[in-house]
N, C-alpha and C positions, 0 to 999 in steps of 0.2 A: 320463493325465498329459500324454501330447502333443498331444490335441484340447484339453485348459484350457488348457495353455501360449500353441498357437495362438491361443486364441479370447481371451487375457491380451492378447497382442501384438497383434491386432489392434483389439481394443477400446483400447490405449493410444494405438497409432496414431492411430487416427480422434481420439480424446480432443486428441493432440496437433494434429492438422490443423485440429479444431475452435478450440484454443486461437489457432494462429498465423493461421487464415485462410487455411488453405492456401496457406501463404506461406512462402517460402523469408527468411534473410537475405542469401543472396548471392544473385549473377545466376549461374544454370549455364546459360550459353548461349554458350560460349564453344569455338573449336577454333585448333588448328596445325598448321601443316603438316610438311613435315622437315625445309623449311631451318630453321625455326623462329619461322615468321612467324606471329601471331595474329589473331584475327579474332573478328567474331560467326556465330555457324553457321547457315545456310540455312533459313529456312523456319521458323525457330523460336519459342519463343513461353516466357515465363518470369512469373513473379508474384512480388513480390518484395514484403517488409515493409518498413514504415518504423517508425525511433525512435516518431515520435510520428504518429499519423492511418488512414488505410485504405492497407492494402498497393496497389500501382503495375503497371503490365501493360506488358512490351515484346514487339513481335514485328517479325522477320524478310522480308524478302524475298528470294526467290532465289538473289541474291548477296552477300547479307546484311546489308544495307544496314536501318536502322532504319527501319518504315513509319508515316506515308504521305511520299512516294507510291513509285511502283514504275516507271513508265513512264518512259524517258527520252527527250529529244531533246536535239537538238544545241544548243537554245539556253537548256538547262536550267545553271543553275549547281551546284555543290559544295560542301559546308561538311565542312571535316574538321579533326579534335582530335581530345579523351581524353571523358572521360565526362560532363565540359558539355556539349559538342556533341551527344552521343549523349541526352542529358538523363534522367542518373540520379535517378530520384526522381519523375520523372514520366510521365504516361500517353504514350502512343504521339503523342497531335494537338498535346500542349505545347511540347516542343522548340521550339527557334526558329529552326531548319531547316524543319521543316513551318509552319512560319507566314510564313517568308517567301514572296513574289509579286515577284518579280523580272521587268523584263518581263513580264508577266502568265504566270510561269513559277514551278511551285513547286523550292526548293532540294531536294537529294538528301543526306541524310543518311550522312555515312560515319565518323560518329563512334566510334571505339573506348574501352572506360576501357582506362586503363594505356600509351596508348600520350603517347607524348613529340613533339616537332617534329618530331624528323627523322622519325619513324613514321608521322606526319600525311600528313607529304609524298611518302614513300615510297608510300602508300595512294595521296594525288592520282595521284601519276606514272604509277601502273599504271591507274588507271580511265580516262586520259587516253589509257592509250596503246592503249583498245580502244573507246573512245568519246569523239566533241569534248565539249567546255564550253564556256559562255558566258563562266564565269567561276569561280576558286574563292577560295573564302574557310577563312582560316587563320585559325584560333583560337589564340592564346598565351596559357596559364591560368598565371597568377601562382605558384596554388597549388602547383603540381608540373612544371613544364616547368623551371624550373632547377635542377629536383633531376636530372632525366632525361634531358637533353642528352647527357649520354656515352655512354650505355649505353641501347643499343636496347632492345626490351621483351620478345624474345625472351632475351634473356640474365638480364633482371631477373624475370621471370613463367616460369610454365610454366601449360600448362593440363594437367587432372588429372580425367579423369571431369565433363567441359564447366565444370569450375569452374578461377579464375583464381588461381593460388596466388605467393607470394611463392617464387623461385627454392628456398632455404633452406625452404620448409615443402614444397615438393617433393619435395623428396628424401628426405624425412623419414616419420616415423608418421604425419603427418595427411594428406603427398600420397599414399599408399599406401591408406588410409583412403577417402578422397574420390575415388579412382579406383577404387576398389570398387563393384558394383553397390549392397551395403548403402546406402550413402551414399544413395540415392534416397527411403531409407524418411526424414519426416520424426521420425518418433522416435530413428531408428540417429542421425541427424546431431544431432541435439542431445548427445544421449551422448555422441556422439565427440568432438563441439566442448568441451565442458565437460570429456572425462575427456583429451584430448590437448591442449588449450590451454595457453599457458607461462604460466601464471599468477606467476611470478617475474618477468618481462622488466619493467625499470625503464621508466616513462614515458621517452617519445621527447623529444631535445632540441629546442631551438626551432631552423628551418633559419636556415643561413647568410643566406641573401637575405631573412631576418626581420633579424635581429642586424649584418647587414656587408654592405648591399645594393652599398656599393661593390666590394667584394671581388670581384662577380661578373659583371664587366668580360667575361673566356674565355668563359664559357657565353652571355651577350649575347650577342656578337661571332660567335659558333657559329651559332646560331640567326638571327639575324639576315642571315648570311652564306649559312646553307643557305636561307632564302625568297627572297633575292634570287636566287640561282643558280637556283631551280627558277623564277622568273617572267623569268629569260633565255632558259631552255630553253624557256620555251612562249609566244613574243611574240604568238601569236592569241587567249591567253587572259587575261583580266584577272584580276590577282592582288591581294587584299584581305588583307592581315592587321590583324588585331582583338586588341589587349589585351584582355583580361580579367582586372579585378585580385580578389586573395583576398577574401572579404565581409568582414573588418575593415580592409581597406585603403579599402573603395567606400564603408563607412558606419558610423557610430562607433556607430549603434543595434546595431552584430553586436558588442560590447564580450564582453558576457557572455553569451551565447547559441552563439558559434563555436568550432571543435574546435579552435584558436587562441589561443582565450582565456588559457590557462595560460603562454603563453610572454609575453605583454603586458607583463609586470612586468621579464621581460628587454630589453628594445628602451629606445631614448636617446630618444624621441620618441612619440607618438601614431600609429600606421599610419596614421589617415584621412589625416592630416598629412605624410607621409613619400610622393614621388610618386619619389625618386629610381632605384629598379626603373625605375619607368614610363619617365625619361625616356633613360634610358639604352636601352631598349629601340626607343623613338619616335625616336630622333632616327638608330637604326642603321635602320631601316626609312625616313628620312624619302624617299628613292627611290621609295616605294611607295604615299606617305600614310596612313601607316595608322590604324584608329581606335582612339580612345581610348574605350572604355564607364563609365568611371569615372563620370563625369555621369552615366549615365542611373540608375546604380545604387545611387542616394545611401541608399533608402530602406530598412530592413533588413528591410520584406517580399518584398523580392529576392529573400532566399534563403532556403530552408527550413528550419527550427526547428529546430535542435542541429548540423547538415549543411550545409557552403558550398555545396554543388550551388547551383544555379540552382529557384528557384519557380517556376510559371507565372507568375505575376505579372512576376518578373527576366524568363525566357524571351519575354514579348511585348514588353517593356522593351526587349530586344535585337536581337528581330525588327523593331521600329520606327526604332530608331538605324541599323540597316542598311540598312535600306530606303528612309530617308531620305537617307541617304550617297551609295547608291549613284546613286536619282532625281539628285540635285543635282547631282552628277558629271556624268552623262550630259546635262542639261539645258549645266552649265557647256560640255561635249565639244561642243554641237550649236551654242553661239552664234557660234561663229566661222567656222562652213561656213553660216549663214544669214545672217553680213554681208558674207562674202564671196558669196554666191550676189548679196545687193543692190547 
């Protein structure tokens, strides 16, 4: 009876690995430390499903850093955010970190999901303060950076058996669950998702900065306050921050297709149509010039099918507006030390 049970359980197994693709739905690639700071874990490598297409491949380098590439020098730039940056949903060479050529330099990927502005920055500060940059560039996701402003990410997540749990399901049956070695097996984690999931929990309201984008004047003003202070603190280094608005703010083709969609009918306006987020954002950053991506990302194969993440398609979209930016900049920086030299 205990060799069939075995040979049950492993044939369901493979049955399921077969079904998923050997593919997880979350990323378990995730660690913290004991102040309770998070990250992606060294050397690691994860395969993850998508709603709709062929499951995605991330992997790690040393320091944990998303690859490619790995090598740093000193006149390498930084891109750091939550999981645009790190670019959920797609392969390792998509991101639009690895695509950039800055300088004839490839950007360093230090994108975390889950993590907020102030996290972003806190990540720059510490890479900065054991290696120079060229430059770094701040990502502000529309989608979740003004939900996240207050509260760092060690306070709002925990990690749990390399996976990212919401504080509250932490401490609970499922982060006990998923910090189990069980949880490895792809058939234990189906059961367990399906038999400890709160299947009662009422759909999520639509956020404030949907519905009252005035209202959120504080968390602007926060945010915007802490990129200035950190591009004071580091005047050798050029500091770029980059809007990035939600996929039904960039493009009305995200109408019915985004995880968004449901709240539309609450809003006083059209989101493609509604820039007031934006501007209140752009105009606290105007010290800094920052970029606006809304243009480039009109198009709603930007982003990937059911998922705001970023496409490959959005991702090279993004790579190009920055690249673009940043060239012209530097060409602008160089006209006035070549009329003065004449």
């Amino acid at each position: 009876m205990t060799v069939s049970c075995l040979i049950t359980a492993a044939l369901c197994e493979g049955m399921v690995r077969f079904a998923d693709d050997n593919a997880r739905p979350m990323i378990r690639l995730f660690e913290q430390n004991q102040v309770g700071d998070i990250g992606l874990s060294s050397n690691g490598s994860a395969r993850i499903g998508r709603a709709i297409g062929e499951p995605w491949e991330i992997h790690t380098d040393d320091a944990g850093r998303r690859l490619p590439p790995s090598t740093l020098t000193d006149s390498a730039w930084v891109v750091v955010g939550d999981s645009q940056v790190m670019g959920n949903g797609v392969d390792d060479g998509a991101p639009f970190p690895a695509k950039l050529r800055i300088d004839g330099q490839a950007a360093h990927n230090l994108g975390v999901p889950g993590f907020g502005v102030g996290d972003a920055l806190s990540r720059a500060t510490a890479h900065l303060a054991t290696h120079p940059a060229a430059g770094v560039i701040v990502v502000i996701n529309q989608m979740n950076d003004w939900d996240e402003v207050l509260v760092p990410i060690g306070e709002r997540y925990q990690v749990r058996g390399g996976w990212l749990l919401n504080t509250e399901d932490a401490t609970g049956p499922r982060g006990y669950f998923l910090a189990s070695p069980i949880s490895g097996s792809h058939l234990a984690f189906l059961i367990g998702h399906l038999v400890l999931k709160d299947w009662s929990s009422p759909p999520p309201l639509a956020p404030t900065w949907m519905t009252n984008p005035d209202a959120m004047t504080k968390e602007t003003t926060l945010m915007a306050t802490a990129i200035l202070r950190f591009s004071a603190a580091h005047p050798n280094t050029t500091v770029l921050p980059v809007y990035l608005p939600a996929d039904v703010y960039a493009s009305n083709g995200r109408a019915e297709g985004s995880p968004l969609s449901p709240h539309l009918s609450a809003l006083d306006r059209p989101p493609w149509q509604d820039n007031r987020l934006a501007a209140q954002l752009l105009s606290a950053l105007s010290p800094l010039a920052p970029l606006d991506l809304s243009p480039v990302l009109t198009s709603a194969e930007n982003f990937l099918s059911g998922d705001y993440h970023l496409s490959e398609t959005g991702h090279q979209a993004v790579a190009k507006a920055i690249t673009e930016t940043l060239t012209l900049r530097a060409a602008q920086a160089q006209a006035p030390s070549e009329v003065d030299e004449q």
